[in-house]
C-alpha positions in Angstrom: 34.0 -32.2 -30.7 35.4 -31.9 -27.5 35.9 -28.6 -25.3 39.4 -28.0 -26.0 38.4 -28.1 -29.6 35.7 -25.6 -29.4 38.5 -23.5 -27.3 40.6 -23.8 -30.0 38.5 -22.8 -32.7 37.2 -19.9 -30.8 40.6 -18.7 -29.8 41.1 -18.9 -33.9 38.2 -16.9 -34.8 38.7 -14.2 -32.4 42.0 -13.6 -33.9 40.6 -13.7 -37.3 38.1 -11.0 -35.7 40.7 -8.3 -35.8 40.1 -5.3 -37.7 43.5 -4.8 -39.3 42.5 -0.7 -39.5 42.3 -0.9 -35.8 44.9 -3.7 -34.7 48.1 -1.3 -33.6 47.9 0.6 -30.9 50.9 3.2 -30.1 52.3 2.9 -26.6 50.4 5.4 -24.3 54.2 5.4 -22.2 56.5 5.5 -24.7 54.6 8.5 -26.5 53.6 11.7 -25.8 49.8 12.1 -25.2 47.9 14.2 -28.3 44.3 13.8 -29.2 43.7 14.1 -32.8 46.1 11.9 -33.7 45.3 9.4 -36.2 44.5 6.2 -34.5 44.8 4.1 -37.1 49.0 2.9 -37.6 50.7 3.7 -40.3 51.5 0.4 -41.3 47.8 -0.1 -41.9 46.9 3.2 -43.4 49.9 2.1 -46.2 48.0 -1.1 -46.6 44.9 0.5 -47.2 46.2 3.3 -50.0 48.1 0.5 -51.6 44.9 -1.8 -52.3 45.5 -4.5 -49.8 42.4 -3.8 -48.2 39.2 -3.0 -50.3 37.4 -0.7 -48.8 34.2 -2.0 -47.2 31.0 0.1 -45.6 27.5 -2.1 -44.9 25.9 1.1 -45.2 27.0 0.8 -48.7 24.1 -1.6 -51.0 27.2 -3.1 -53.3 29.3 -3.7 -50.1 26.8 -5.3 -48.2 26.2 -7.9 -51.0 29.5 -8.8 -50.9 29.3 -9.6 -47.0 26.1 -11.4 -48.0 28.3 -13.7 -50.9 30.7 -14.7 -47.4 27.9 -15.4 -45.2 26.3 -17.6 -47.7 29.5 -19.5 -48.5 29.8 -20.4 -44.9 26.2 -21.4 -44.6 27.1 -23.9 -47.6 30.2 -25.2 -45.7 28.1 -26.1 -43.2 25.4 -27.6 -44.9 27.7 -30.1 -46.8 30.1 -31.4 -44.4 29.4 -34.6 -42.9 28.7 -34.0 -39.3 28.3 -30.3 -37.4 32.1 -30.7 -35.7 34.1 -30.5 -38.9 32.0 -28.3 -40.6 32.9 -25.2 -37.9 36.2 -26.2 -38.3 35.9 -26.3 -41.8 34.1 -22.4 -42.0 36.8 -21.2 -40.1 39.8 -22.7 -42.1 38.1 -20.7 -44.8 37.6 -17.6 -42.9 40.9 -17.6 -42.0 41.9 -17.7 -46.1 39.4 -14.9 -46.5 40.5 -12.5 -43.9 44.1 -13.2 -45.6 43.0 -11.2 -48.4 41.9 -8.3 -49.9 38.0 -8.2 -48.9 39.3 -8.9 -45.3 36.4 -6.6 -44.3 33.7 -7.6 -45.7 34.3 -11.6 -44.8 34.7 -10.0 -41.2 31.1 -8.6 -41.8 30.0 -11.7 -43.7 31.1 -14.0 -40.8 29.0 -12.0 -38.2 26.0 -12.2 -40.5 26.3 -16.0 -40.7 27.2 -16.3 -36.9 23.9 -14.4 -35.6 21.7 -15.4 -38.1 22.1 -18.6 -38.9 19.9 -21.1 -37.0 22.5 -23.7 -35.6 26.3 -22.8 -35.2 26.7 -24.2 -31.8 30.0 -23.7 -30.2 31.6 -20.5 -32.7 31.0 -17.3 -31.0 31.8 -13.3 -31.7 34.3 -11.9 -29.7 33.8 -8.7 -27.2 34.0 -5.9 -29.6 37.5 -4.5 -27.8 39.1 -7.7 -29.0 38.3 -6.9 -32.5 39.1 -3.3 -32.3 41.7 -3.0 -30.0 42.1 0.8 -30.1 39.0 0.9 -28.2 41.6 0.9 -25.5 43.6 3.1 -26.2 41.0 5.9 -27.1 39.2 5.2 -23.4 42.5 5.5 -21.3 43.3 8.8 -23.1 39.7 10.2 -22.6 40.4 8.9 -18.8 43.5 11.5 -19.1 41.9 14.8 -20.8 38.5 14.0 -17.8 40.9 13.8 -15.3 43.0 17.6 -16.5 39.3 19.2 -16.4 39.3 17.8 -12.9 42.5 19.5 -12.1 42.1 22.6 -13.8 43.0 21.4 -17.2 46.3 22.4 -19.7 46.3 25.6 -22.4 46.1 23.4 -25.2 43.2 21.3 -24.4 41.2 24.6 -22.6 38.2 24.5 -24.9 38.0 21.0 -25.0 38.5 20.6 -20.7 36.0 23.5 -20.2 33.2 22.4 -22.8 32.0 19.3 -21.1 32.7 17.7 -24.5 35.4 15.0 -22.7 32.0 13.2 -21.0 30.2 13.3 -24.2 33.1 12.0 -25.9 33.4 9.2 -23.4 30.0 8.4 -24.1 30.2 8.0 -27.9 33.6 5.8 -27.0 31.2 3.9 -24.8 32.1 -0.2 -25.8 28.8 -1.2 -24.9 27.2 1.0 -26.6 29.1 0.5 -29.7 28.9 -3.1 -29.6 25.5 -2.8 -29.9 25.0 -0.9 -32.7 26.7 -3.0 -34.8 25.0 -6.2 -32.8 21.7 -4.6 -33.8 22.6 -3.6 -37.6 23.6 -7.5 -38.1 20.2 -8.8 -36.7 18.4 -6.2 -38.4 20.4 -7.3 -41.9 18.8 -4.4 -44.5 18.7 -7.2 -47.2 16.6 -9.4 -44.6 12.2 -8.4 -45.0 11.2 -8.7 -41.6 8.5 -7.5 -39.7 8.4 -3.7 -38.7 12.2 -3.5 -39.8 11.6 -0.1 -41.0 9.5 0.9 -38.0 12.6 -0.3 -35.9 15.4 1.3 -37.7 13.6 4.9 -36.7 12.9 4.3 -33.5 16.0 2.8 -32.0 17.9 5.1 -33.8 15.3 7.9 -32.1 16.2 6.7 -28.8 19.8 7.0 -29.3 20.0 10.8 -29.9 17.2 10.6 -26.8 19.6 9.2 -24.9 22.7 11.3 -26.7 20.7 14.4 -26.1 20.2 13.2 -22.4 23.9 13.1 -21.6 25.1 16.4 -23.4 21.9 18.6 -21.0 23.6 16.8 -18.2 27.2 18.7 -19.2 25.3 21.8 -19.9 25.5 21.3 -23.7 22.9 22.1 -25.7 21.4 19.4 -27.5 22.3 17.9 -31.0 21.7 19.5 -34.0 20.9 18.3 -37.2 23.3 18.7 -40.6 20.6 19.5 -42.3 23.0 22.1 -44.4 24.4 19.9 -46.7 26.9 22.2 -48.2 28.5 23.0 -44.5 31.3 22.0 -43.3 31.4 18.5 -41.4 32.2 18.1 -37.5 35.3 16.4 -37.1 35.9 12.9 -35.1 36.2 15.0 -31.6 34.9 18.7 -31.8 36.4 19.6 -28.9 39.5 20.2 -30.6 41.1 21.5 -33.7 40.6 20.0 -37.3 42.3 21.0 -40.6 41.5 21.1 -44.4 38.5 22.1 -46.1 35.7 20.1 -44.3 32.7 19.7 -46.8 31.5 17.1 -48.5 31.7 16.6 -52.3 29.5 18.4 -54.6 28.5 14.7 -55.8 27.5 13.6 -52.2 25.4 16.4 -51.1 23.7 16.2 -54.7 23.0 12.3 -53.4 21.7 13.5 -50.1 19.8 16.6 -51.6 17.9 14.2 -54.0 17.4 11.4 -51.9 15.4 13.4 -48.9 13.4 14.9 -51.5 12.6 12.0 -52.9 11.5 10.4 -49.7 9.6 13.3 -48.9 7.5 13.5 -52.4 6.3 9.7 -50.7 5.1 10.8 -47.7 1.5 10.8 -49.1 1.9 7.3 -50.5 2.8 6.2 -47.0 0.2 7.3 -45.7 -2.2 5.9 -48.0 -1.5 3.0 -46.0 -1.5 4.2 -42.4 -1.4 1.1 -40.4 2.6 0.6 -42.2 3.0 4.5 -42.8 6.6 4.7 -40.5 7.5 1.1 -41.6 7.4 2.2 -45.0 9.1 5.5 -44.6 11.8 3.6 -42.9 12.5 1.2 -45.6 13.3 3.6 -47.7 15.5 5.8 -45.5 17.7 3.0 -44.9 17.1 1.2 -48.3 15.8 -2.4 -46.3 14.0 -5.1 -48.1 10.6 -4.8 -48.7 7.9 -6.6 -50.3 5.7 -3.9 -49.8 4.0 -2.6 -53.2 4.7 1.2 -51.7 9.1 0.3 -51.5 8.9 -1.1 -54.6 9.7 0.2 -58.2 11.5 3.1 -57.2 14.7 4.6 -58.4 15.2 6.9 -55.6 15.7 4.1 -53.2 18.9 3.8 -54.9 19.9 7.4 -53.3 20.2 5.3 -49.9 19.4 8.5 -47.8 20.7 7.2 -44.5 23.6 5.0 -46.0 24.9 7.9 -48.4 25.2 10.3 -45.1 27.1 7.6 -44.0 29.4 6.9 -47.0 29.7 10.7 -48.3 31.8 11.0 -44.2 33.9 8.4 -45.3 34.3 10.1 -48.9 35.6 12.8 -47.2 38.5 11.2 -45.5 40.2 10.5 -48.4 39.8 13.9 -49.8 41.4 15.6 -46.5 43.6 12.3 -45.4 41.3 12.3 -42.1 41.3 8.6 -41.2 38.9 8.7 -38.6 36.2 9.9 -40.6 36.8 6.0 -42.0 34.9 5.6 -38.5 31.2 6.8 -40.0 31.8 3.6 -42.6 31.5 1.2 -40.3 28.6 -0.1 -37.4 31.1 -0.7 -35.1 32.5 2.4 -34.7 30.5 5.2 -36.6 28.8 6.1 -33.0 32.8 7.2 -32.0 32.5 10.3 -34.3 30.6 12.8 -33.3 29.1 13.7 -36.8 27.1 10.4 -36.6 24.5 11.9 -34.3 24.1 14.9 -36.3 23.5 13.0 -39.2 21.1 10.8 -37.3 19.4 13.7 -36.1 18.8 15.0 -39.7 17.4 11.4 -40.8 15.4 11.7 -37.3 13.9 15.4 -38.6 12.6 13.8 -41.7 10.5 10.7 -39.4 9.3 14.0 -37.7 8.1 15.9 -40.4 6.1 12.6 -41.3 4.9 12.0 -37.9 3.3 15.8 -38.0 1.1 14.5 -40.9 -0.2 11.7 -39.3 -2.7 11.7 -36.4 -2.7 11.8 -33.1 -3.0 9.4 -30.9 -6.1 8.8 -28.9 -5.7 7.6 -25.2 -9.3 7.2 -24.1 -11.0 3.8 -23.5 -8.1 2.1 -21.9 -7.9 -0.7 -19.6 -10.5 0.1 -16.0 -7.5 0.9 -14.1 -6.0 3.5 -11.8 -2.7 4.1 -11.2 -2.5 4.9 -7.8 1.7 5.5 -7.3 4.9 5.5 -8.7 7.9 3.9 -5.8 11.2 4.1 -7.0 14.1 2.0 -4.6 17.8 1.7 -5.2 18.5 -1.9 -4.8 20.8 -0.9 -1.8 17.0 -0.3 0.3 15.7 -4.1 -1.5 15.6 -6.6 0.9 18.0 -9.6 -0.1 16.3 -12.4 0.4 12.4 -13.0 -0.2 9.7 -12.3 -2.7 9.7 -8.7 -3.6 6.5 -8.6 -5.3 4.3 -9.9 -2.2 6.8 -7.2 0.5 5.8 -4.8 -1.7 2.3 -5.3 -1.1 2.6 -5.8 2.4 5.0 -2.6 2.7 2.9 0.0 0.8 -0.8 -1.4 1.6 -2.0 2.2 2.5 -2.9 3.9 0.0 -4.8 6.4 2.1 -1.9 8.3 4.3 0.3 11.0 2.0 3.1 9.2 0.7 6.8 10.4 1.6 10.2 8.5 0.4 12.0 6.6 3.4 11.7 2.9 4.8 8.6 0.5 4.6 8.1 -2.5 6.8 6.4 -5.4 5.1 6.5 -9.1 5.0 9.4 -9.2 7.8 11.3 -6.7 5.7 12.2 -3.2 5.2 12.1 -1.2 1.6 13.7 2.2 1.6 12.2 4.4 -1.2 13.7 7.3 -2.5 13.2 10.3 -5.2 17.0 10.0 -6.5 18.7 7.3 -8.7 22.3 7.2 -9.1 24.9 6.8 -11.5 29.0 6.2 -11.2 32.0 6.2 -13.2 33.6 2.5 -12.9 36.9 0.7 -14.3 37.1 -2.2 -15.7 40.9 -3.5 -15.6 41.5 -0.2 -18.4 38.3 0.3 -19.6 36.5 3.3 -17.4 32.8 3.0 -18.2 29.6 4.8 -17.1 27.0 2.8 -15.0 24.6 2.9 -12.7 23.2 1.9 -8.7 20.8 -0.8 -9.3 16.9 0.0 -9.0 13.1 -1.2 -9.0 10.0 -0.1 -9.5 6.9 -0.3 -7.5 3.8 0.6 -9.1 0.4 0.6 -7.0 -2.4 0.0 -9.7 -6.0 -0.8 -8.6 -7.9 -2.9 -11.0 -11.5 -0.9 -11.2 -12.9 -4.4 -12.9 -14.3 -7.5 -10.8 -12.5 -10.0 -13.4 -7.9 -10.2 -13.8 -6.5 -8.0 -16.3 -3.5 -8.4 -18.2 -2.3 -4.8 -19.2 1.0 -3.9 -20.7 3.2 -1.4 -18.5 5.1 0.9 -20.2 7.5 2.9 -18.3 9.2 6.4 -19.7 11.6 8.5 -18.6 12.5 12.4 -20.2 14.5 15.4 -18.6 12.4 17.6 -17.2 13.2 20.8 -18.9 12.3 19.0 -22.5 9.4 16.9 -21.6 6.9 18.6 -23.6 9.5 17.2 -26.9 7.8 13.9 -27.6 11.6 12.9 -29.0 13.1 13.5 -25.9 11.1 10.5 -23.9 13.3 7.8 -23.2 12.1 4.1 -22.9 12.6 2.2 -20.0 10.8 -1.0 -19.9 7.8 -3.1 -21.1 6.0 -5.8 -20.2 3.3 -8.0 -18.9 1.7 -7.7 -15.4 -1.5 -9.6 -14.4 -3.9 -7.3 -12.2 -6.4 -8.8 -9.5 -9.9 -6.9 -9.2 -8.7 -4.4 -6.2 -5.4 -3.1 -5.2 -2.3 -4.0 -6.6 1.1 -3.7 -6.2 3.7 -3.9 -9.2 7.4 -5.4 -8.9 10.0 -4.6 -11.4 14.3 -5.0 -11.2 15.8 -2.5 -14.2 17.7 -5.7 -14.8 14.8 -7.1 -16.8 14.1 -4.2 -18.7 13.0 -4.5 -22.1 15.4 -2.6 -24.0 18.4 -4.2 -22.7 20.6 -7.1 -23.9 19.6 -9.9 -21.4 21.1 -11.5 -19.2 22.2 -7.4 -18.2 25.7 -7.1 -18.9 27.3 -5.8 -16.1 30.5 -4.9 -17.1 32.8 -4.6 -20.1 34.2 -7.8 -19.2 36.3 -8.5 -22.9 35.6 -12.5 -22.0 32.0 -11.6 -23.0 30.6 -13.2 -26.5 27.6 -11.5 -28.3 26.8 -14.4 -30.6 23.0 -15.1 -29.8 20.8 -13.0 -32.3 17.9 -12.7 -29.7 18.8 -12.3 -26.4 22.1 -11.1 -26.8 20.5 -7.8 -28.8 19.8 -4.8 -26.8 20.9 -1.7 -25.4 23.7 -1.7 -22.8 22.5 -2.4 -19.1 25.1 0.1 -17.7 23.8 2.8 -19.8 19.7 2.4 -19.1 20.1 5.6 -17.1 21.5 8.8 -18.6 24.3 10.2 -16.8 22.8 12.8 -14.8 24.5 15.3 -12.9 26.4 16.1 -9.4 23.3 18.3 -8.5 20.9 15.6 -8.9 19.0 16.3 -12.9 15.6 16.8 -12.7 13.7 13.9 -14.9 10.4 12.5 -15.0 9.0 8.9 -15.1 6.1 8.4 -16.8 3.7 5.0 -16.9 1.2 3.8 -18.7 -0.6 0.8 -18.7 -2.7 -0.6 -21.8 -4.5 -3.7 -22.6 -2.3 -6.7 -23.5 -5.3 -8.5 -25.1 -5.4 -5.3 -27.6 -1.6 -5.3 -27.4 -0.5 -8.9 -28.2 0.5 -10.2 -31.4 3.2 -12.7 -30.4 5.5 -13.1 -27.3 9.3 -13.0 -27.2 11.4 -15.2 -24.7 14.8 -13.4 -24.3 15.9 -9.9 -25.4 15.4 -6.7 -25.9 11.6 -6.5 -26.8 11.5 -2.8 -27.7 14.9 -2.4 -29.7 14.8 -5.7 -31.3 11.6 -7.9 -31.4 11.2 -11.8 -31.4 14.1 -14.0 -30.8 12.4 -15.4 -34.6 12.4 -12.9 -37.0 10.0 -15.2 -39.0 7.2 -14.1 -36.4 5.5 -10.0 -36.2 6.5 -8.0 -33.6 5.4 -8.7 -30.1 3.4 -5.5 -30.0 0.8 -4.0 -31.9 1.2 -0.5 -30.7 3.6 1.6 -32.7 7.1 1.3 -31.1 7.5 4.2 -28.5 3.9 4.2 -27.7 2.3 6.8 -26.3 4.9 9.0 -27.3 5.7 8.0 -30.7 4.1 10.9 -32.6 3.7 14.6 -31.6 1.7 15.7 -28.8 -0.1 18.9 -28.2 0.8 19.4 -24.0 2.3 16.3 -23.0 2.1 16.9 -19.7 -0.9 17.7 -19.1 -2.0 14.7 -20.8 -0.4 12.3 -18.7 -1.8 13.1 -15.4 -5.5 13.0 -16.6 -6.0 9.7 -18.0 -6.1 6.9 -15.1 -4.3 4.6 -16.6 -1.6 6.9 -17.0 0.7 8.8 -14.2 4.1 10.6 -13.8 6.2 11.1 -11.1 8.9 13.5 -11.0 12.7 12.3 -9.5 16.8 12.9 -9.9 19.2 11.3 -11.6 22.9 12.1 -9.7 26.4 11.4 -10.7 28.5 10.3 -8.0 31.6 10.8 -10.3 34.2 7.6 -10.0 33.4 5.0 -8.0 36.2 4.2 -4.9 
């Protein structure tokens, strides 16, 4: 097939892509600005209260099946037709029937379950998520306007809103990258796929979310998140920072569901952890309903309750009894991060991983790897040299390890590194998408190898706000990965670029010319938001790193993507580590930080995180 073809077919698909809730976007000129508007047209709420759409939710099992029924139909397509060309063109002539009727929704969801998993579709890819849900938009320009009243003072109406600090949050939750990959990660973690640790991984990435969520409201002066852990309460609208109407608490039904459902999961806890080394995988199974062949997940009726889907779906239940649209938003991957009951809920499903975890033991951190680590360099990439090989300038540059060490330039290697004790953040824009980001940074770690023979160890690099650091949930993960060690002195190089929880190669932008198609590499949190905002002050954080032995770590080795958040490239394989996921700070632990700074093979180093505001 040649490239215009591809083009073509590509061009087709992304039109296809469009959610028809989200398609029509009022004219910010023509109209006058109000926030709690419903987003969604009219034309398309008739559609929906008439039946021309079915209503469609993966966090729903039923719905999800019928996703599954598309995906599979396209997989036979391709499987049948008589060369690889004409079967894309084929799948998308039949997508394009599907999306032309009722389940439009579900075949959308079908089609990216089919597009990321399966092994060979060369040439179709998923549109940037802004293409498919063009009111991302609109929602970000008039965030832009309410950030910029606080600025000047802000407008009667909007006063609790301006004042709160809730506009930052709220642009954080409206984040495109960020809500491109959640759904990017609930398609390659498909529920109804058994792969390894999928439980495991559902918990923790979710975990480091509110971390992260939690992260950015301390930096407003917002306390952080709290759980809906009162069923029979009434529900946080789409944007708290402004008035809601109707009677906002969910159906008797609904929190019955939920009620029964945490018990249920609860009454297991001692099965799980009959079986210790796949205690959190199980629990995690079960709390998001996810295949199993695991004797503990099996034969159970209260997996049916769905605990993590049914918070989901009882949000959208409630939009049709109080006509709230945008509670339609928790149905949906793609956009449930928008509304700000989603990390309430989260943190509820979070509370019950905790109350697990305090049953389980602690972790042990003695007989680790016979290293020290000597020091902790951070450099914006503004004080990197340009040109030359950073890990041996490095070496050169901060060789003694005998004078006191204090932040400023380094010669070394013909070069100079600047170090500093502050990492920065920045608003940017992108055409009309305004987006948080960050200055670039490394990390320079002196390690000396106390051995006479090369050790592999596996560095693990954590960050947490400094007023919560004794909350093991508040750790944030920065990176992972492999570093050889010499007997002696050492010196570590490592660009935030090639961190392990990001979608690789680092997105830099929200460039909407961007695809998302690649199941591996293309999974991950956002690059721009690695770093939590911060704030103008400078936020006190600290950086924690711990190195452990790969040969005691390694199970199997990824190529591309995020490690931490998402695995191997082939889901067929274990996870690439055999360390719980947010090791050492996966489970509680009794003074955190007094534990870090006795171990050798662990360190911390206190530093700021500063908001420069908009960039230019």
């Amino acid at each position: 097939m040649s490239d215009i073809n591809v083009k073509e077919l590509n061009r087709k698909l992304e039109e296809l892509f469009v959610n028809p809730l989200h398609a029509e976007i009022e004219n910010l000129e023509s109209e006058p600005f109000s926030l709690g508007v419903e987003r969604i047209a009219p034309s398309n709420i008739a559609r929906r209260e008439l039946g021309a759409i079915h209503p469609f939710s993966p966090f729903d099992n039923e719905q999800l099946e019928v996703a599954g029924d598309f995906a599979r139909k396209y997989e036979h397509i391709l499987a049948v037709a008589s060369d690889h060309e004409s079967g894309l063109a084929q799948i998308v002539a039949a997508f394009a029937q599907d999306t032309a009727s009722k389940d439009v929704l579900a075949a959308q969801y079908g089609m990216r379950l089919f597009l990321v998993h399966h092994p060979d579709v060369r040439g179709l890819e998923l549109p940037a998520l802004e293409k498919q849900y063009p009111d991302f938009i609109k929602l970000n320009v008039e965030n832009q306007i309410l950030l910029e009243m606080r600025g000047a003072g802000g407008a009667i109406s909007f006063e609790a809103a301006v004042s709160t600090g809730e506009p930052d949050i709220k642009q954080f939750r409206e984040d495109i990258l960020l809500n491109e990959h959640h759904i990017h990660w609930h398609v390659v973690y498909d529920r109804r796929k058994i792969v390894d640790r999928g439980g495991e991984m559902f918990l923790y990435m979710h975990r480091q979310m509110l971390a992260r969520y939690d992260a950015e409201r301390l930096s407003v002066n917002l306390l952080r998140v709290e759980a809906f852990s009162q069923y029979e309460g009434p529900v946080d609208p789409y944007d708290p920072g402004l008035p809601s109407s109707g009677n906002r608490k969910l159906a008797v039904e609904d929190v019955t569901k939920l009620k029964n459902g945490r018990t249920g999961i609860k009454g297991k806890f001692e099965l799980y952890l009959n079986n210790p080394k796949k205690a959190v995988d199980l629990l995690g199974n079960d709390t998001e309903w996810r295949a199993s062949n695991e004797p503990e997940n099996l034969n159970d009726s209260q997996r049916e309750n769905n605990f993590h889907g049914s918070g989901h779906g009882a949000v959208v239940n409630l939009s049709v009894a109080t006509s709230t649209v945008e509670d339609e938003l928790m149905g949906d991957p793609a956009t449930a991060c928008r509304h700000a009951f989603f990390w309430r809920w989260h943190k509820e499903v979070d509370n019950l991983y905790d109350e697990f975890l305090q049953r389980m033991p602690v972790n042990a951190f003695g007989g680790g790897p016979e290293v020290r680590i000597n020091k902790i360099i951070l450099c914006r990439e503004d004080g990197l040299p340009t040109v030359g090989d950073l890990q041996q300038i490095g070496k050169e540059a901060f060789a003694d390890w005998e004078a006191a060490f204090q932040d400023g330039p380094f010669e070394g290697g013909g070069a100079t590194i600047t170090t500093t004790d502050e990492l920065q953040t920045v608003y940017k824009m992108y055409e009309q998408i305004k987006y948080l980001t960050h200055k670039g940074f490394a990390y320079f770690l002196r390690v000396e190898n106390l051995s006479s023979r090369d050790i592999e160890s596996t560095v693990r690099i954590f960050i947490a706000p400094e007023q919560t650091q004794e909350d093991y949930r508040s750790w944030i993960e920065m990176d992972k990965f492999v570093a050889k060690l010499s007997p002696g002195k050492n010196v570590i190089y490592q660009n935030a670029k090639e961190s392990s929880v990001i979608q690789k190669p680092a997105v830099l932008e929200p460039n909407p010319e961007r695809t998302q198609g690649d199941r591996g590499c293309q999974c991950g949190w956002p690059y721009t938001l690695l770093l939590p905002r911060g704030n103008e002050e400078g936020m006190p954080y600290v950086m924690m790193v711990m190195l452990t032995d790969w040969n005691e770590d390694k199970v199997s080795e990824s190529t591309c993507g995020s490690i931490s958040f998402c695995g191997v490239t082939n889901q067929n394989q274990p996870y690439p580590d055999s360390r719980a996921l947010g090791y050492p700070l996966d489970r509680p632990m009794a003074g955190i930080a007094d534990t870090l700074i006795t171990n050798p093979h662990m360190a911390t180093r206190p530093f700021k995180i500063r908001h420069l505001g908009m960039e230019g």
